[in-house]
C-alpha positions as CSV (number, residue, x, y, z in Angstrom):
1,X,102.9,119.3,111.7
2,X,103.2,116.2,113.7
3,X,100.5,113.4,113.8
4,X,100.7,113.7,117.2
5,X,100.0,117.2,117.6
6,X,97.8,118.1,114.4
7,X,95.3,114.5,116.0
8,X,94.8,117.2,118.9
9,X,94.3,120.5,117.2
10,X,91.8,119.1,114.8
11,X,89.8,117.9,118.5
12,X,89.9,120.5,120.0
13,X,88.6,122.8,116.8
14,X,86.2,119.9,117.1
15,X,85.3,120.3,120.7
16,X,85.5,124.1,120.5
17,X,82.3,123.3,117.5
18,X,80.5,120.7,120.4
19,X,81.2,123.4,123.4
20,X,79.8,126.4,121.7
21,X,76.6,124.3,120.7
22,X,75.5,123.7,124.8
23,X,75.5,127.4,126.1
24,X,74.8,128.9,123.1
25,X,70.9,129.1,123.0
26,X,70.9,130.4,126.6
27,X,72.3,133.8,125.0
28,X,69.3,134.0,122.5
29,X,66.1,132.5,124.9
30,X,64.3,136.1,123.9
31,X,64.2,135.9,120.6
32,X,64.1,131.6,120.4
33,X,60.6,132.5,122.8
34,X,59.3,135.1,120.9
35,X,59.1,133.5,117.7
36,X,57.9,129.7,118.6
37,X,55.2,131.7,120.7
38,X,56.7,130.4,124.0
39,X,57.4,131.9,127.8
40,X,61.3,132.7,128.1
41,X,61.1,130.4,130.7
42,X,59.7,128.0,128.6
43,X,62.2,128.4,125.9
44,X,65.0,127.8,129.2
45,X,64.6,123.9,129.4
46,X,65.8,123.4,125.8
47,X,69.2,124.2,128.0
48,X,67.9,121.8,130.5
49,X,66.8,119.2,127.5
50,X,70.5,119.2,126.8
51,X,71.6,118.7,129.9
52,X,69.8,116.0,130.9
53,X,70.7,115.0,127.3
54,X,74.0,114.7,128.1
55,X,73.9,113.3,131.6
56,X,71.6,110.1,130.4
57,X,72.3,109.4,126.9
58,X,76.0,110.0,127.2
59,X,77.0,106.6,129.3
60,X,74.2,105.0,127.1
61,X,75.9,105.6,123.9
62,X,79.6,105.1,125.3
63,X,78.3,101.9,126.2
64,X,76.4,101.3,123.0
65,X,79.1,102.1,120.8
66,X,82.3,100.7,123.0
67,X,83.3,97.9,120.5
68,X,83.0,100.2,117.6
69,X,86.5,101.0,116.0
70,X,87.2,104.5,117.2
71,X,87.8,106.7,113.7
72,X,84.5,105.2,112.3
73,X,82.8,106.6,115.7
74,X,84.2,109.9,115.9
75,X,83.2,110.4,112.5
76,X,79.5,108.9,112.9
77,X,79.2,111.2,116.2
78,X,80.2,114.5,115.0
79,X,77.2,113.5,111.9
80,X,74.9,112.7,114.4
81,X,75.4,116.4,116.6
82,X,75.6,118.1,113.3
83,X,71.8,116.5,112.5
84,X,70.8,117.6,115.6
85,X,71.8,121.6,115.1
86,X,70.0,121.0,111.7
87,X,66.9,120.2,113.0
88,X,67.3,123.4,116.0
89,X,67.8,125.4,112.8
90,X,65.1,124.5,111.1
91,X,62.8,123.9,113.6
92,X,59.1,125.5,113.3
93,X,57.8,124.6,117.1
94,X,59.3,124.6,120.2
95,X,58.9,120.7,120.3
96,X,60.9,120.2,117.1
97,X,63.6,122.6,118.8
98,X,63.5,120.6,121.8
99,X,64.2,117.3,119.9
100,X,67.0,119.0,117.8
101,X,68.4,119.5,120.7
102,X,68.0,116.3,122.6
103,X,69.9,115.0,119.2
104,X,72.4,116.9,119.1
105,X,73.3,116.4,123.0
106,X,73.8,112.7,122.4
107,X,77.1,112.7,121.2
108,X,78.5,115.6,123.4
109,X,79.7,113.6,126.0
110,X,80.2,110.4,123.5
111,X,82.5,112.9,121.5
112,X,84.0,114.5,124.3
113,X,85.0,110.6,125.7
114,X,86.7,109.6,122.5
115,X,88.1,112.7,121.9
116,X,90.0,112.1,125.1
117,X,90.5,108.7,124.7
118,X,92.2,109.3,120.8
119,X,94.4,111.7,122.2
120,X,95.7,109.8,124.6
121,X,96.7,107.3,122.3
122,X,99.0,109.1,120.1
123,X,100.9,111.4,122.0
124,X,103.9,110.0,124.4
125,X,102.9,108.8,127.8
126,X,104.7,111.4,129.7
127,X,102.1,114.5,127.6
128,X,98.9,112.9,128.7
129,X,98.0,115.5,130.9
130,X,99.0,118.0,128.4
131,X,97.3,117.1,125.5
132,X,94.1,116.2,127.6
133,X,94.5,120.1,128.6
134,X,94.6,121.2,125.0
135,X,91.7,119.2,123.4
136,X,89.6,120.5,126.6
137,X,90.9,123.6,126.0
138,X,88.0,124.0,123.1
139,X,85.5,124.4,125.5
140,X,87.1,127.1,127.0
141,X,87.6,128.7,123.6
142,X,84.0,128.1,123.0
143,X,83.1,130.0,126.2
144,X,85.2,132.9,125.5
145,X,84.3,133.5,121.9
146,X,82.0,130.9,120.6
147,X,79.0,131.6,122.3
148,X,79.2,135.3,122.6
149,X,80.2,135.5,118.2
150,X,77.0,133.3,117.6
151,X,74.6,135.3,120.0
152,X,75.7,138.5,118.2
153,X,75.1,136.4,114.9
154,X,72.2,135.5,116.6
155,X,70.7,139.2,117.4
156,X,71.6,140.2,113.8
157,X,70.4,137.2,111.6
158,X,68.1,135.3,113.9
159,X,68.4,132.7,116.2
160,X,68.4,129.9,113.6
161,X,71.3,131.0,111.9
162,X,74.1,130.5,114.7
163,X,72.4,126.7,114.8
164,X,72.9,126.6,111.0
165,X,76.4,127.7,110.9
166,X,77.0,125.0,113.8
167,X,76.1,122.4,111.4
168,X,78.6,123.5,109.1
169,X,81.1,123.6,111.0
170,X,80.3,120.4,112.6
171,X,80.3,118.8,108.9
172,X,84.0,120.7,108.0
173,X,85.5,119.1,111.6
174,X,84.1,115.7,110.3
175,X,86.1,116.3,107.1
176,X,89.0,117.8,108.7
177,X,88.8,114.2,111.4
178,X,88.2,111.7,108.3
179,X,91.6,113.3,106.9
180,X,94.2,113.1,110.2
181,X,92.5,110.8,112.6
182,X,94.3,107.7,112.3
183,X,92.3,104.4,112.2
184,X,91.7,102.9,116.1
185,X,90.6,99.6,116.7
186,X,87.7,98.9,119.0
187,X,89.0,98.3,122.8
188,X,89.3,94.9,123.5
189,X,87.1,95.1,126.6
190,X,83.3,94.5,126.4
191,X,80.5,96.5,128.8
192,X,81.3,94.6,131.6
193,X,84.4,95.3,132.0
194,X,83.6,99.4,131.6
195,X,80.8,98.7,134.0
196,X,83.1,97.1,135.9
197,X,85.5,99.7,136.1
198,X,83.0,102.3,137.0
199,X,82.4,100.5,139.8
200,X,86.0,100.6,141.6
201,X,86.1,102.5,144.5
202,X,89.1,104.8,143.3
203,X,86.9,105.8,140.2
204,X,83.5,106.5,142.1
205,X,86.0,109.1,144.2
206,X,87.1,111.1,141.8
207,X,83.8,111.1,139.8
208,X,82.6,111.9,143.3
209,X,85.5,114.5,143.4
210,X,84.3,116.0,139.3
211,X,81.0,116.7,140.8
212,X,81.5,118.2,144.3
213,X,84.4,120.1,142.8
214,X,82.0,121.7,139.8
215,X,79.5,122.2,142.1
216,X,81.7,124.2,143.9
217,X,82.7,126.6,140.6
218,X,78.9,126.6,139.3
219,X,77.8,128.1,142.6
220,X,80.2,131.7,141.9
221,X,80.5,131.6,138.3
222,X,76.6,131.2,137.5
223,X,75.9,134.2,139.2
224,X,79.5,136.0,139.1
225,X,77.6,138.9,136.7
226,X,75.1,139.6,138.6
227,X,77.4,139.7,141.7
228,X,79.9,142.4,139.7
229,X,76.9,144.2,138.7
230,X,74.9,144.7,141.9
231,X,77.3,144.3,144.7
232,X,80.9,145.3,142.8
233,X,78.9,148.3,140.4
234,X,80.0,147.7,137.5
235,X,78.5,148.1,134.1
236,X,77.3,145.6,131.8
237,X,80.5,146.4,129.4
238,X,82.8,145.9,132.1
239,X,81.1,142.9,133.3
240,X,81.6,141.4,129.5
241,X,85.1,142.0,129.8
242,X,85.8,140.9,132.8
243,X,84.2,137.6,131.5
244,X,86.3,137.7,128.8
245,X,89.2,137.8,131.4
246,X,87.3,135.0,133.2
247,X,87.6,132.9,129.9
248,X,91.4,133.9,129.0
249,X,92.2,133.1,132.4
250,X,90.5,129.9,132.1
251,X,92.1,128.9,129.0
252,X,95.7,129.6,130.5
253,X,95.2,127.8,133.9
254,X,94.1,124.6,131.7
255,X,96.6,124.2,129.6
256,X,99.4,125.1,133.0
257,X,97.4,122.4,135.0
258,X,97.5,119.8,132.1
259,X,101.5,120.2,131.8
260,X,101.6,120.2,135.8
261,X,99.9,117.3,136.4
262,X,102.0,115.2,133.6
263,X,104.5,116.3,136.7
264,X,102.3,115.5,139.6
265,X,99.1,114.9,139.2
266,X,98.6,114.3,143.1
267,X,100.2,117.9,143.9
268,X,98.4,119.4,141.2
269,X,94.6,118.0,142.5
270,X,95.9,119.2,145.6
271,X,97.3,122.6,144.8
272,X,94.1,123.6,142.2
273,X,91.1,122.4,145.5
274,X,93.2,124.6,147.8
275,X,94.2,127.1,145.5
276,X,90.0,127.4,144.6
277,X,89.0,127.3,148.2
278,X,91.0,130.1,149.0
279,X,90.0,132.5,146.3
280,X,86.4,131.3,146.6
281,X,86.5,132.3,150.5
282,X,88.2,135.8,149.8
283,X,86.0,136.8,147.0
284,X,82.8,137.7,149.5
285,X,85.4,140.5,150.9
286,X,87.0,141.3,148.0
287,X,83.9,141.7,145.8
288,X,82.8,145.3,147.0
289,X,85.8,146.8,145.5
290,X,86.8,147.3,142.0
291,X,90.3,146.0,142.2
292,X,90.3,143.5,144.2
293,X,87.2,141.9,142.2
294,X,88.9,142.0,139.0
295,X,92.1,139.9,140.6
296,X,89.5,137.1,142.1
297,X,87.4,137.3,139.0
298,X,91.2,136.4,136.8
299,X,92.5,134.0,139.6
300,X,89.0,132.1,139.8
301,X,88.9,132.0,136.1
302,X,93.1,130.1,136.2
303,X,91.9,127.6,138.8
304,X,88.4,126.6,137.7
305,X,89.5,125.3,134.4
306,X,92.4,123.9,135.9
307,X,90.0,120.9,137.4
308,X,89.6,119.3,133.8
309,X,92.6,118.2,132.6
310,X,93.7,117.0,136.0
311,X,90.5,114.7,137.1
312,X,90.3,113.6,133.7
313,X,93.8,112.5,133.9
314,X,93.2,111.0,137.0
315,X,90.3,109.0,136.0
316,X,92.7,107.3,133.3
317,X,95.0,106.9,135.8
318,X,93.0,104.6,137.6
319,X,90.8,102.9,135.0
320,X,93.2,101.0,133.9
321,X,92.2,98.7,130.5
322,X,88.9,99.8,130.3
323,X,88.6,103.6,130.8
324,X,86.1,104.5,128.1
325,X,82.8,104.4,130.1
326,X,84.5,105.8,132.8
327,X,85.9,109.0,131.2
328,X,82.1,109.6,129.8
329,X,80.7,109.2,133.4
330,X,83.3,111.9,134.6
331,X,82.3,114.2,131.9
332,X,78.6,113.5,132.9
333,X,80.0,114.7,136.4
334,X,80.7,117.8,135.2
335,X,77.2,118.5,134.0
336,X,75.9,117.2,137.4
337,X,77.8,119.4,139.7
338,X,77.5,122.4,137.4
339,X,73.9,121.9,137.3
340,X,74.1,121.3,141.1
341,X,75.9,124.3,142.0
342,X,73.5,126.7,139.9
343,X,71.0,125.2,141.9
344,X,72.5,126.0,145.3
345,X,74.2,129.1,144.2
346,X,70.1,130.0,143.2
347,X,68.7,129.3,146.4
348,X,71.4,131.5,148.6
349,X,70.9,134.5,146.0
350,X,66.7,134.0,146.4
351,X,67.5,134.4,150.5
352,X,69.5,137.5,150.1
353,X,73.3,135.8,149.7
354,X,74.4,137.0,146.4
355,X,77.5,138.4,148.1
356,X,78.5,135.6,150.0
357,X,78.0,132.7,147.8
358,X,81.9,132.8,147.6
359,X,81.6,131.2,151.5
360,X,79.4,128.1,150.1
361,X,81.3,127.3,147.3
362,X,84.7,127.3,149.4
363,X,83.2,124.4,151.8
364,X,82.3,122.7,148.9
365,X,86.0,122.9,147.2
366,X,87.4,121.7,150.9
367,X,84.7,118.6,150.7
368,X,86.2,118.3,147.0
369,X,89.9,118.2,148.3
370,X,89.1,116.1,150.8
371,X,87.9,113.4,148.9
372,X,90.6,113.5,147.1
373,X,92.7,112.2,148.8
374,X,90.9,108.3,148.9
375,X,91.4,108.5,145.7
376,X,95.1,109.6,145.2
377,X,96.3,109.1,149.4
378,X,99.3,111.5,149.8
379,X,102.3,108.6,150.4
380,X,101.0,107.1,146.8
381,X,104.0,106.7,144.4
382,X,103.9,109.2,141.2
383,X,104.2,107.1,137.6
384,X,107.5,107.8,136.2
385,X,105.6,107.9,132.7
């Protein structure tokens, strides 16, 4: 296999490992509370811990590390999360837990950042949105089948062992990096030039775009079960395969979006916002009925994903020399509006809106598409590369 392409597949195994890590604990809370003598709710904000993890220590680290030759990096960040999921398996208190996984989420979006940032530097110019698509394709794999194989693992052998098995496969993706990851140099910008960067109005939009835009998928998809269960009456098997569905979808409408948007990337961010804020407006009406949910649920599931590779493209795009800091901020966008949306999309089910949470999350994809466009204005010329 080609450098080029085998670089990519061993990321994404590697962000696949990183992805399944975040949502994986929220699938075994029961057991995590019961034996560390905690309230489930309690044992909730070691999601939270990664979170804010992520959100906080992410930029700090990218900045931390920037002049850092990039093989070196990855290497030393994969270590680091692959400490953290030790400690989260051998933890004895909640508190230990809670610092495993603090650990752990300080090189998510670190890792995430280079990942992209690696890839982009050894496939051709014209494939960037492609192979940006593929790498972030892992979380989507890790959604679909990560999480759900390491709760069962979970329910069967105890919440530690999923965490343990993690670390392994954290250490074989190190081995697996050390052996095709070409050596990188260090960029040749220093902080201020990332901070700089971060600063330019076309960058603040479309981080401002990431986070209005996954606030606008966290406020259906956080509560899409309950919505198929209570409103749609379906059982909890059919729910888990619709999910399934969900993920396929999402993993297909990636990987479309990333070879689109090496086309267009304006017509693509355009397409995907109104493309979301249709099917987000027609799900409260289509959700009462079998069939029609299960063609939202699969059409949500294409678009939704389809927001990665092209705002991370875009981001690149407009960064310029210095796009490391700003690619980790983006990611840490994602967090915010995800954890944004679950907020809002909580507040409209506590006041009786389960059904019609489709409505909010459709104004919030318009307000994503519209501020778009100040960051790629519709008359602005396409790259040739």
């Amino acid at each position: 296999m080609k450098k080029s392409l085998l670089v990519p597949a061993v990321l994404m195994v590697s962000v696949f490992v990183v992805g399944t890590s975040e949502y994986l604990i929220a699938g075994l809370l029961p057991q995590v509370a019961a034996d560390l003598g905690v309230s489930v709710s309690t044992a909730g904000q070691a999601v939270t811990a990664y979170a804010l993890g992520v959100v906080v220590g992410g930029p700090l680290v990218t900045v931390a590390t920037v002049r850092l030759p990039r093989k070196g990096l990855a290497l030393g960040l994969l270590l680091l999360f692959a400490a953290g999921n030790a400690v989260c398996a051998a933890a004895g208190s909640y508190e230990v837990l809670i610092a495993g996984r603090v650990l752990a989420s300080l090189s998510h979006a670190a890792f995430l950042t280079l990942a992209l940032m690696v890839t982009t530097r050894v496939v051709e110019p014209g494939r960037v949105g492609t192979a940006i698509a593929a790498v972030g394709s892992g979380f989507s794999v890790a959604t679909l089948l990560g999480v759900p194989l390491g709760v069962l693992l979970g329910e069967d052998a105890g919440w530690r062992t999923p965490f343990a098995v993690l670390t392994a496969l954290a250490l074989a993706a190190t081995a697996l990096l050390a052996a095709v990851l070409p050596r990188q140099s260090a960029p040749a910008t220093g902080v201020r030039d990332e901070i700089a960067t971060v600063l330019g109005r076309r960058v603040l939009v479309v981080i401002a775009t990431t986070a209005v835009g996954l606030a606008a998928t966290s406020t259906v998809f956080t509560y899409l079960a309950p919505a198929l269960t209570e409103i749609t009456g379906f059982g909890a098997t059919a729910v888990s395969t619709l999910l399934l569905v969900y993920g396929a979808g999402s993993l297909v409408g990636g990987l479309v979006a990333g070879r689109l948007a090496d086309r267009s990337l304006p017509a693509t961010l355009r397409g995907t916002f109104a493309g979301l804020s249709v099917v987000m407006a027609v799900l409260p009406f289509a959700v009462p009925w079998a069939g029609p949910a299960v063609a939202a649920v699969l059409a949500l599931g294409l678009l939704t994903s389809a927001t990665t590779p092209v705002l991370q493209s875009l981001v690149l795009r407009h960064a310029g020399r210095a796009p490391t800091l700003a690619v980790s901020v983006n990611v840490c966008a994602f967090n915010i509006g995800i954890a944004a949306g679950s907020a809002l999309g909580g507040g409209l089910v506590a006041a009786g809106g389960l059904r019609w949470l489709g409505l909010a999350a459709a104004a919030l994809s318009l307000a994503a598409l519209a501020i778009s466009y100040a960051a790629v204005p519709r008359r602005e010329p396409v790259p040739a590369s």
